[in-house]
C-alpha positions in Angstrom: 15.5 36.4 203.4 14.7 33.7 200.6 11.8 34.5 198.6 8.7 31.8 198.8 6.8 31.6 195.6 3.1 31.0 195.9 2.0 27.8 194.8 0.9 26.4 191.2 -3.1 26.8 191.5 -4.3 23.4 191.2 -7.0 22.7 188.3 -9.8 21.3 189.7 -11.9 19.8 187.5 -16.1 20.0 188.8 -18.6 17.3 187.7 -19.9 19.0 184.9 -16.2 19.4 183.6 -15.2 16.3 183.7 -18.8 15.5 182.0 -17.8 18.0 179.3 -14.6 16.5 178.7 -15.9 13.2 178.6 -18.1 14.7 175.8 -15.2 15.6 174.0 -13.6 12.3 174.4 -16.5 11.0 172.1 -16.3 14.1 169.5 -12.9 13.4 168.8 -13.7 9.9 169.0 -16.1 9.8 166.4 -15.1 13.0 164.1 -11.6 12.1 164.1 -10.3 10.2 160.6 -9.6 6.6 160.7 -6.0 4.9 160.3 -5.9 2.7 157.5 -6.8 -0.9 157.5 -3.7 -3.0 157.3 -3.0 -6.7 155.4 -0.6 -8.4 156.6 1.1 -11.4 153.7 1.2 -14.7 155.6 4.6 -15.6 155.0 4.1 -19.1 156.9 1.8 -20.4 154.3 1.0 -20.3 150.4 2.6 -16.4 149.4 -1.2 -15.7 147.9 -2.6 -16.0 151.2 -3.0 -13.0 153.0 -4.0 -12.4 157.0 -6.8 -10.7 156.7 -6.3 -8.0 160.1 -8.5 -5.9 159.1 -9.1 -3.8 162.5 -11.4 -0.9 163.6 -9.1 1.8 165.4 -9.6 4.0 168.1 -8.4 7.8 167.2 -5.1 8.9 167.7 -5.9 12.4 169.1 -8.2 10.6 171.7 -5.5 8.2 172.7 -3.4 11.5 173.1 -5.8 13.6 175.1 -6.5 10.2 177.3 -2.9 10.4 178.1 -2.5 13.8 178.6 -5.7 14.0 181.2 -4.3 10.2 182.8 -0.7 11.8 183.3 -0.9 15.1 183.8 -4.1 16.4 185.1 -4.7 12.8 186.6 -8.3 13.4 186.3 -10.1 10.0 187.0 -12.6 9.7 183.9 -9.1 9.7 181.9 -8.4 6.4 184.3 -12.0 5.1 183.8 -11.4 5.3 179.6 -8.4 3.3 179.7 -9.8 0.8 182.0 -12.8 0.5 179.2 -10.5 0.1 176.3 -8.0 -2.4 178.4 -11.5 -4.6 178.7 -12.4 -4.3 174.9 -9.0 -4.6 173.5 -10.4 -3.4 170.1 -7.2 -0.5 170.2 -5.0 -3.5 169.4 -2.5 -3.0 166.1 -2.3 -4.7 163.4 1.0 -5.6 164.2 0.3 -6.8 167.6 -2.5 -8.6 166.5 -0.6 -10.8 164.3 2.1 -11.7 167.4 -0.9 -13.0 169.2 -2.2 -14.9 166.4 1.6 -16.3 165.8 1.8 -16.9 169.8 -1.6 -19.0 169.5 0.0 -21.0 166.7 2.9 -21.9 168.1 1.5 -22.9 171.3 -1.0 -25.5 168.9 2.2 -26.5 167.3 3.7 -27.6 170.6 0.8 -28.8 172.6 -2.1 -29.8 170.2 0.2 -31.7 167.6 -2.2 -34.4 167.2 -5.0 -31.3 165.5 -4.8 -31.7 161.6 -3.3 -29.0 159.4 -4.0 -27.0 156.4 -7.5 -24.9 156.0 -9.3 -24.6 158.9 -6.3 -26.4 161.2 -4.2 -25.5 163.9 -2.4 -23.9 161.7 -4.8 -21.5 159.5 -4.0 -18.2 160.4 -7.4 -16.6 159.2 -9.2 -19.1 161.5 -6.9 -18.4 164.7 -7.2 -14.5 164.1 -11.3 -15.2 164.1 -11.3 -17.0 167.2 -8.9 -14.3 168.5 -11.3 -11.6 168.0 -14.4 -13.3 169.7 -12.4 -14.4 172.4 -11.2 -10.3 172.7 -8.1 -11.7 171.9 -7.5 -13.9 174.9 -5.1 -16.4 174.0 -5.6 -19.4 176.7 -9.8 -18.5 175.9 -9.1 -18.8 172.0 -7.0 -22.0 171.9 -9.3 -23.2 174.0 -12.7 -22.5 172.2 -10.6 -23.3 168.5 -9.3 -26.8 169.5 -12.9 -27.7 170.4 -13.8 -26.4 167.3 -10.7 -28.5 165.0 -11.4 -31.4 166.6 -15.1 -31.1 166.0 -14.6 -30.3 162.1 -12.6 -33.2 161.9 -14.7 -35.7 163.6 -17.8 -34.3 162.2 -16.0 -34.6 158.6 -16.7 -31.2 157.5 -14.8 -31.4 154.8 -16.5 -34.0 153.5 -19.5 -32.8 153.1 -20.7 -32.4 149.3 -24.3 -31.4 147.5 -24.5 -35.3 146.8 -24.0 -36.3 150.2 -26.8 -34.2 151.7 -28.9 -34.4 148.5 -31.9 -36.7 149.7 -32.5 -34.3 153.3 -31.9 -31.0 151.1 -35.0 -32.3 148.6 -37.1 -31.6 151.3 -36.5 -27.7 150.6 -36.5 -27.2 154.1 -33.4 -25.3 154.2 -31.1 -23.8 151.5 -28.5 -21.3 150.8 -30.5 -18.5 148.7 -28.7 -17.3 145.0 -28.3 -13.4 145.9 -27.1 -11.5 149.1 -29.6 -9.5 150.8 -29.3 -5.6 150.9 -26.3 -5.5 153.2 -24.2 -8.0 151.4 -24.6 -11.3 153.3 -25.3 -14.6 152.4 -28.7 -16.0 153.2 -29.5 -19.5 154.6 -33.2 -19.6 154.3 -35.2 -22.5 156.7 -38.8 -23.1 156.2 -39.6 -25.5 159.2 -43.2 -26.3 158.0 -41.3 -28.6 156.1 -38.9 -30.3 159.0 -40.9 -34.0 160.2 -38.6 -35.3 162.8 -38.9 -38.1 162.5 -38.9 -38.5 158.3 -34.6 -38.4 158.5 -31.8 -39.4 160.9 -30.9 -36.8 162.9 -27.5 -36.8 161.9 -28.9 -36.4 158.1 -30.6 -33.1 159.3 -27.2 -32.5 160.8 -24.9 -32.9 157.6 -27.0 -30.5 155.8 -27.5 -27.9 158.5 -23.2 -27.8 158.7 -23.3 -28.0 154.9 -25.4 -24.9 154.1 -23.2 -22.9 156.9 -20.3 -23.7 155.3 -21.6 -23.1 151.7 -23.2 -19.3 153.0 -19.9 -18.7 154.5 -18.5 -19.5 151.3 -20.2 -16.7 149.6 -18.9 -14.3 151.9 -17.7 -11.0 149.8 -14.7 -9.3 150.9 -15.3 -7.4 153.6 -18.7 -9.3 155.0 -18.1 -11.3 158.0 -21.8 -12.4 158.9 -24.6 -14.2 157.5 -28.7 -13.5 157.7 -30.8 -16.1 158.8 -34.5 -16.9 157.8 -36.6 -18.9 158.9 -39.8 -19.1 157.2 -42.7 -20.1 159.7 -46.0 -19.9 157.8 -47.8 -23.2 158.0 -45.8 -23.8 161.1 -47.4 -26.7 163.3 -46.5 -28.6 166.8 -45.5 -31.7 164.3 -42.6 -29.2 163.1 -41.3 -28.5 166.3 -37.9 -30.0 167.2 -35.7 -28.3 170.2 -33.3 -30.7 170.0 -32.3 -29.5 166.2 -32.9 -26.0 167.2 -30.3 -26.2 170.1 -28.1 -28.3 168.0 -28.2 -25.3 165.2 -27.4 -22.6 167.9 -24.8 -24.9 169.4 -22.7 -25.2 166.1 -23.1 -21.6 165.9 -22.0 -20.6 169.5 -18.9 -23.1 169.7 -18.0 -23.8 166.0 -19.1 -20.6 164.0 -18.6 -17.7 166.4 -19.7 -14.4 165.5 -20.9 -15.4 162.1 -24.6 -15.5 162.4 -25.2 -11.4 162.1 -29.4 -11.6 162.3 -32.3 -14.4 162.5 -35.7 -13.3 161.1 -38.7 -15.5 162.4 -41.1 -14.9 159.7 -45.0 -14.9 160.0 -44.8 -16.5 163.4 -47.7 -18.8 164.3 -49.6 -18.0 168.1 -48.3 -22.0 168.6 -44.8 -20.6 168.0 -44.3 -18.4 171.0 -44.4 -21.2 173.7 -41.9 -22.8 172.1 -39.7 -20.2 171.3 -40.2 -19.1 175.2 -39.0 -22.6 175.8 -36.1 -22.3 173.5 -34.3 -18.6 173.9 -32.6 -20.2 177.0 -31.1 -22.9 175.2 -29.9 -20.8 172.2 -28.1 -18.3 174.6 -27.0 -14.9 173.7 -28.5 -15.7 169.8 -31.2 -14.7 171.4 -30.8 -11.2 171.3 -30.3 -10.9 166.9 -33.4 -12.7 166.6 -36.0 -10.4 165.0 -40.0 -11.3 164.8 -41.4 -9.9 161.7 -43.6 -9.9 158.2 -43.3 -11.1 154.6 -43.4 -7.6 153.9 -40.8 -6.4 156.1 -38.4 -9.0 154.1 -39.6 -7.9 150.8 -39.0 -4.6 151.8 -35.9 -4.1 154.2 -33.8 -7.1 153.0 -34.1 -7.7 149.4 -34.6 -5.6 146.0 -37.8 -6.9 143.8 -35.0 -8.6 141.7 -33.5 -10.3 144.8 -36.0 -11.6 147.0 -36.1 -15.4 147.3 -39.3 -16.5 145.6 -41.0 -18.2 148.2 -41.4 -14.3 149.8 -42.7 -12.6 146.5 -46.2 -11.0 146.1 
């Protein structure tokens, strides 16, 4: 008579289980340590550039345990995880990060051959590996958003753009780049629109100079710092300041040309006559929306900046 053995028991895991687990997920998540951030030598280019691909990683005991509880207990939060990091991509390596920013070059090479070259061309590495990562590394999305994005720099003359050539629109001291970072390292572009008159300069003047002080603050970026504060200084704010075609213009630039760059917007001292238009304008500035942050002179001078550090204009 053949012996029958009884079967495995099956591990059945109960809502509060799974709940638990999911908990642990996070622990490990968060308690686990850190691979180290990688830089990769562009060996395309000048051999003192580098690729900066810098990356924040997921832990490798949580990518184990999501693998053990997707394969072998096939409990469904494990399949739920991976679908989350599938959508966020932010698990990528280094290593494969640098094949997608090498497949997005190529493909510029071969199909966008009229794009100029060099810094901030089709074929600046830094700049495709930016539009990479706020594209979540899509390569038809980023080749898409970057060519927009060369062919704008170049018709726009970005490069061109020097002190002298937006000297008589930046005299106005309605917008400048301020000397010191704030407390969290970033540059600050400060704008005082009680000082903005329409109608006083050619739009494309207020223009020049709004593109010049981005790239200058970007300029000042210390290693590390990817984003930039905005200010915007609105005591003595009137309706003869207002101007939603700039504003859009601003947020535009930001959106399509300077993606992720703009970390926080302060509206300082808002006027009562500034919330209608603002209420008119958070549609047309999009998701920028969301960083902007009402506040006072005081929260400035104390949150931002040290006493030594504070831009003048916001000093007791």
């Amino acid at each position: 008579m053949a012996l029958r053995l009884p079967p495995a028991p099956f591990r059945h895991h109960s809502a509060t289980q799974s709940l638990t687990m999911k908990t642990q997920f996070l622990t490990t998540s968060a308690s686990s340590p850190r691979l180290p951030k990688f830089s990769v030598r562009n060996v395309s280019s000048d051999t003192s550039r580098k690729a900066n691909l810098s990356i924040s990683y997921f832990s490798i005991p949580l990518l184990i345990q999501l693998c053990y509880e997707l394969i072998i207990l096939k409990n469904v939060l494990a399949y739920f995880c991976w679908f989350e990091l599938l959508k966020c991509r932010s698990y990528l390596s280094p290593i494969l990060r640098l094949q997608l920013v090498m497949k997005v070059k190529e493909k510029l090479e071969k199909d966008h051959t009229s794009l100029p070259t060099g810094k901030n061309g089709r074929d600046d590495e830094e700049l495709i590996l930016w539009f990479l990562k706020d594209r979540k590394f899509s390569v038809e999305e980023a080749i898409s958003k970057l060519t927009k994005a060369i062919k704008w720099r170049h018709e726009f003359r970005v490069s061109d753009l020097t002190e002298e050539s937006v000297r008589r629109v930046a005299a106005t001291g309605k917008s400048y780049v301020h000397d010191s970072l704030d407390v969290n390292g970033r540059p600050v572009l400060v704008v005082v629109p009680s000082k903005h008159i329409p109608e006083m300069f050619d739009r494309l003047e207020d223009e020049r100079l709004c593109v010049f002080l981005l790239e200058k603050a970007l300029s000042r970026l210390p290693e590390g710092k990817e984003e930039i504060l905005g200010i915007f200084d609105l005591r003595g704010f009137g309706t003869q300041n207002a101007d939603l075609k700039f504003l859009t213009f601003l947020f535009d630039v930001l959106y399509y040309y300077y993606p992720r760059r703009l970390g926080q917007v302060l509206f300082v001292d808002a006027p009562f006559i500034f919330q209608p238009i603002w209420q008119l304008a958070k549609p047309l500035v999009k998701h920028y929306a969301s960083l902007v942050r009402f506040c006072s002179v005081e929260d400035v001078r104390k949150e931002y900046f040290t006493d030594s550090t504070v831009p003048l204009s916001f000093r007791k």
